[in-house]
C-alpha beads as a LAMMPS data file, in Angstrom:
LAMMPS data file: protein, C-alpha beads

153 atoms
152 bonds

1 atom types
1 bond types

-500.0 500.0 xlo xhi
-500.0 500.0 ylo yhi
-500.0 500.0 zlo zhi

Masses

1 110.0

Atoms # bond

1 1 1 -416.030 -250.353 -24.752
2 1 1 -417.694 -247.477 -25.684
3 1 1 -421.189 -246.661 -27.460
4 1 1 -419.504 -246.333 -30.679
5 1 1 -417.337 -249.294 -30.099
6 1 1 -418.688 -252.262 -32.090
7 1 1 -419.182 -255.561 -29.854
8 1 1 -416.697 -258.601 -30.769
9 1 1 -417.549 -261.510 -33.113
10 1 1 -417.169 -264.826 -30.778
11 1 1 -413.556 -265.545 -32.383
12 1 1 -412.191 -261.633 -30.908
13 1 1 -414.128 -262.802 -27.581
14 1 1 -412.271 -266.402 -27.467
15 1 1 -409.002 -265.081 -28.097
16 1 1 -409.229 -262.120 -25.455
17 1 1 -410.721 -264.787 -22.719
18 1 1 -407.661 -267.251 -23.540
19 1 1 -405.440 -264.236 -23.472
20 1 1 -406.420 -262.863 -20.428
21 1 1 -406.418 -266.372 -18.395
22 1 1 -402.487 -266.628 -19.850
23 1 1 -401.837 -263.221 -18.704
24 1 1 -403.950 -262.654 -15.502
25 1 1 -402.219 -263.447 -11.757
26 1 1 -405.478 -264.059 -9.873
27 1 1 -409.203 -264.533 -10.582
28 1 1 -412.220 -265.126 -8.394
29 1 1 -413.422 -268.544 -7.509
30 1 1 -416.899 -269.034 -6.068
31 1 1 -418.288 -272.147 -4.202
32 1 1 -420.929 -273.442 -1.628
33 1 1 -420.385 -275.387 1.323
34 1 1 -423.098 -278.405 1.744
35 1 1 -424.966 -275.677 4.124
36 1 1 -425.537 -273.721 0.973
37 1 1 -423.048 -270.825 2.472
38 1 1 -421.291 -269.400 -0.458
39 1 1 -417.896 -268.953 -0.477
40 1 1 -416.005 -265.792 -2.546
41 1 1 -412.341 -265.495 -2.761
42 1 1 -409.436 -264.794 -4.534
43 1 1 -406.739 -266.972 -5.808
44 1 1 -403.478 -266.893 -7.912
45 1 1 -403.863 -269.701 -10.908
46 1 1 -402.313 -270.893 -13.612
47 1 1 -404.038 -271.738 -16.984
48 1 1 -402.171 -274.292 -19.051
49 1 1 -404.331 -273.845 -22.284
50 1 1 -406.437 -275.971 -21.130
51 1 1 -407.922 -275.971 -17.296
52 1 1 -406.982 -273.674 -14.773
53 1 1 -405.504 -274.723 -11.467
54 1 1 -405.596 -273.150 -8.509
55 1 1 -403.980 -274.477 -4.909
56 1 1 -405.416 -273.753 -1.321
57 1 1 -405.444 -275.213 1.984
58 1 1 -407.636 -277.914 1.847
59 1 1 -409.084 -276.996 5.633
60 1 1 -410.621 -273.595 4.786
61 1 1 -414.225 -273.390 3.910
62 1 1 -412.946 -272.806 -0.181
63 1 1 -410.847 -275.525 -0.422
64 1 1 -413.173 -278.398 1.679
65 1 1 -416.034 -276.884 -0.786
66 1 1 -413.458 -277.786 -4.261
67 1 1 -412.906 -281.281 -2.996
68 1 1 -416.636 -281.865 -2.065
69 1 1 -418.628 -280.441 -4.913
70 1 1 -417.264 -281.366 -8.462
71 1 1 -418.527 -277.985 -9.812
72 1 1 -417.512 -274.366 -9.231
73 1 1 -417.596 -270.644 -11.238
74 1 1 -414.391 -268.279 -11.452
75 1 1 -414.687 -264.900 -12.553
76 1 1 -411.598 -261.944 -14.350
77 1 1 -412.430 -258.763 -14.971
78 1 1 -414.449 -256.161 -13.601
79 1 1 -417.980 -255.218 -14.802
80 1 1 -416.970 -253.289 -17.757
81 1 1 -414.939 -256.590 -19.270
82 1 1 -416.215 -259.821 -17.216
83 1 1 -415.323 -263.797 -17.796
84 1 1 -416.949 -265.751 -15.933
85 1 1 -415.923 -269.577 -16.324
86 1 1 -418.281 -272.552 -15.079
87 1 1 -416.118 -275.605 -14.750
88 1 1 -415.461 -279.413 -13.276
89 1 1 -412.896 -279.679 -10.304
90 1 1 -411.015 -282.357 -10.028
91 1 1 -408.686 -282.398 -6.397
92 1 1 -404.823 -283.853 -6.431
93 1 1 -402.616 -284.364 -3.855
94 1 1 -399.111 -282.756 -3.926
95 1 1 -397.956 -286.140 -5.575
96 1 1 -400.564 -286.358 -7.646
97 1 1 -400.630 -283.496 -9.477
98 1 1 -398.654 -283.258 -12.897
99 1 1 -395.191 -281.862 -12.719
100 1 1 -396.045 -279.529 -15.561
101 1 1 -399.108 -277.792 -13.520
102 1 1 -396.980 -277.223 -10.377
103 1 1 -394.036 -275.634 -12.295
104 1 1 -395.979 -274.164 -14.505
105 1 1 -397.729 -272.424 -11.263
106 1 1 -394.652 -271.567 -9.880
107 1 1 -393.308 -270.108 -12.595
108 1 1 -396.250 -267.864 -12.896
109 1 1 -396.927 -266.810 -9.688
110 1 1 -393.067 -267.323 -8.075
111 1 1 -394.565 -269.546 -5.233
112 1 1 -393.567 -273.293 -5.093
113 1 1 -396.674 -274.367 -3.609
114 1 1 -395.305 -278.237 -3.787
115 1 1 -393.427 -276.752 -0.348
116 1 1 -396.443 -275.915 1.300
117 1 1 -396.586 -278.933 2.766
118 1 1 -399.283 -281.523 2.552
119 1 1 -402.474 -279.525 4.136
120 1 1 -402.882 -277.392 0.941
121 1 1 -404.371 -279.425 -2.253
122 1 1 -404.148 -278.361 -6.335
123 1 1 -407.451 -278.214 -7.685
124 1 1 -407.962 -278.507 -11.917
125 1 1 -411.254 -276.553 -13.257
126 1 1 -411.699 -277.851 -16.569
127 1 1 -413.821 -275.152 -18.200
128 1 1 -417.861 -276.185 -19.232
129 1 1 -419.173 -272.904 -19.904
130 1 1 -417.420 -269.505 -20.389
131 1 1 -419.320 -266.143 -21.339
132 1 1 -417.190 -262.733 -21.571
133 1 1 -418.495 -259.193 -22.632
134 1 1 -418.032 -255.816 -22.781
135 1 1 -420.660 -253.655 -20.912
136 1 1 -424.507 -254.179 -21.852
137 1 1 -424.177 -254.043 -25.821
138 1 1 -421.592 -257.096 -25.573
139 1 1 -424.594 -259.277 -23.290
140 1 1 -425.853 -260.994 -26.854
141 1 1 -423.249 -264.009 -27.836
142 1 1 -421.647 -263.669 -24.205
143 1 1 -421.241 -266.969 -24.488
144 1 1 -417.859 -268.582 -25.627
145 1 1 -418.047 -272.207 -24.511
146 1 1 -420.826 -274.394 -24.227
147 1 1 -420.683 -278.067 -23.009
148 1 1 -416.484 -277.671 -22.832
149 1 1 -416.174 -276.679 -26.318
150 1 1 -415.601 -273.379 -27.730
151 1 1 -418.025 -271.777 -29.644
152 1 1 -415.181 -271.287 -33.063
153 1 1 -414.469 -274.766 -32.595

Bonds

1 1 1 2
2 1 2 3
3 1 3 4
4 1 4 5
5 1 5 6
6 1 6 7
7 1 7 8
8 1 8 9
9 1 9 10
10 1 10 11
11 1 11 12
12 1 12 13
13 1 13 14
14 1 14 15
15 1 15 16
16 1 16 17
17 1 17 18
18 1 18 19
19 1 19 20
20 1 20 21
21 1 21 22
22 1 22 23
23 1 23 24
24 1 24 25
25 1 25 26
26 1 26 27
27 1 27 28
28 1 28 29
29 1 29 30
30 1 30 31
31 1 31 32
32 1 32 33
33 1 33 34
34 1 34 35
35 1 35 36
36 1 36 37
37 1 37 38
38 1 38 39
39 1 39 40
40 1 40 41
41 1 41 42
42 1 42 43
43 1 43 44
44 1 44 45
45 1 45 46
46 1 46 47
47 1 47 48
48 1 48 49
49 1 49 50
50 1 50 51
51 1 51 52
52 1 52 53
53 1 53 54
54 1 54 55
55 1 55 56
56 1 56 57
57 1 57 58
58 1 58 59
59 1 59 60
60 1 60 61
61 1 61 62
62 1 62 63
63 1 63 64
64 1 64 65
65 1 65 66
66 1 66 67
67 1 67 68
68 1 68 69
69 1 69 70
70 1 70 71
71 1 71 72
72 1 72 73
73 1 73 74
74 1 74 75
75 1 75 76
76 1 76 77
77 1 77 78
78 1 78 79
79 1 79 80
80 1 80 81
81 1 81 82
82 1 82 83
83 1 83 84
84 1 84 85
85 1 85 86
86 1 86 87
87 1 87 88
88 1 88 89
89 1 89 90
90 1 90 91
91 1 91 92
92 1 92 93
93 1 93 94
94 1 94 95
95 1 95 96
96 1 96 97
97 1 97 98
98 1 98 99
99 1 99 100
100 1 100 101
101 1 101 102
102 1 102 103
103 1 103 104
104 1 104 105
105 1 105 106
106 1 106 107
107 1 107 108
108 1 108 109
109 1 109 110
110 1 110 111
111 1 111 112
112 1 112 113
113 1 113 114
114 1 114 115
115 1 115 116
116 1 116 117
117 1 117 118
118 1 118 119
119 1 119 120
120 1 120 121
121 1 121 122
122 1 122 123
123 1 123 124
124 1 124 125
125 1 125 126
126 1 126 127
127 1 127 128
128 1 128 129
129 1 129 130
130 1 130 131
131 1 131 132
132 1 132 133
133 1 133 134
134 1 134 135
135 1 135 136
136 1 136 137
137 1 137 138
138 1 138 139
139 1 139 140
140 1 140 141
141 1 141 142
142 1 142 143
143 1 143 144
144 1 144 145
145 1 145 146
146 1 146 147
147 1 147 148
148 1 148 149
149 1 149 150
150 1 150 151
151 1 151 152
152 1 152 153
């Protein structure tokens, strides 16, 4: 974006965020351990339209924190074009997760994560609350989704 770059209406915004999570390879997920430690990494994901899901061992300090506190933020872009998506996890075994989501992940990403054997878990996000902008004159109407429903709809 640029000065003389007029900011997107909240339909441009929706359609670039649900782009971008159908095109994107990894994003950022963020949680907190129940010591209040916060936790930053990256991950690979897949976004089937409607939640994102992400897999991860399930005994490092990201994955414990997914399966013990039901909320969690993940976060494309860079600070010139950011998403940043608040959302419910839900946790699923390797047999519980739907057979669309895993090879739909492994189609994305080219690893069959079902073979990881059983100390990694899936992890849903269904998105609450997403904002996305452009640089400062994008911060007014950054926000895209409130209470799990788009702001179009």
């Amino acid at each position: 974006m640029t000065g003389t770059t007029p900011p997107r209406d909240s339909a441009q915004r929706i359609t670039d965020v649900r782009d971008r999570l159908a095109r994107e390879m990894d994003l950022w997920v963020a949680s907190a351990g129940p010591d209040g430690m916060p936790y930053l990494v990256p991950l690979s994901f897949l976004w089937d339209g409607a939640d994102v899901w992400l897999v991860t061992r399930l005994s490092n300090p990201t994955g414990r924190n997914l399966a013990a506190n039901p909320r969690t933020r993940l976060a494309l872009g860079d600070t010139r074009d950011v998403v940043l998506l608040d959302g419910e996890v839900t946790t699923y075994t390797h047999d519980e997760v739907p057979v669309e989501a895993a090879d739909g992940f492994h189609a994305k990403t080219g690893w069959n994560a079902r073979r990881a054997g059983p100390a990694y878990r899936w992890f849903r996000v269904r998105p609450v609350d997403v904002q996305a902008w452009h640089e400062e004159p994008e911060l007014a109407g950054r926000q895209v989704m409130t209470d799990g429903e788009w702001t179009d709809a």
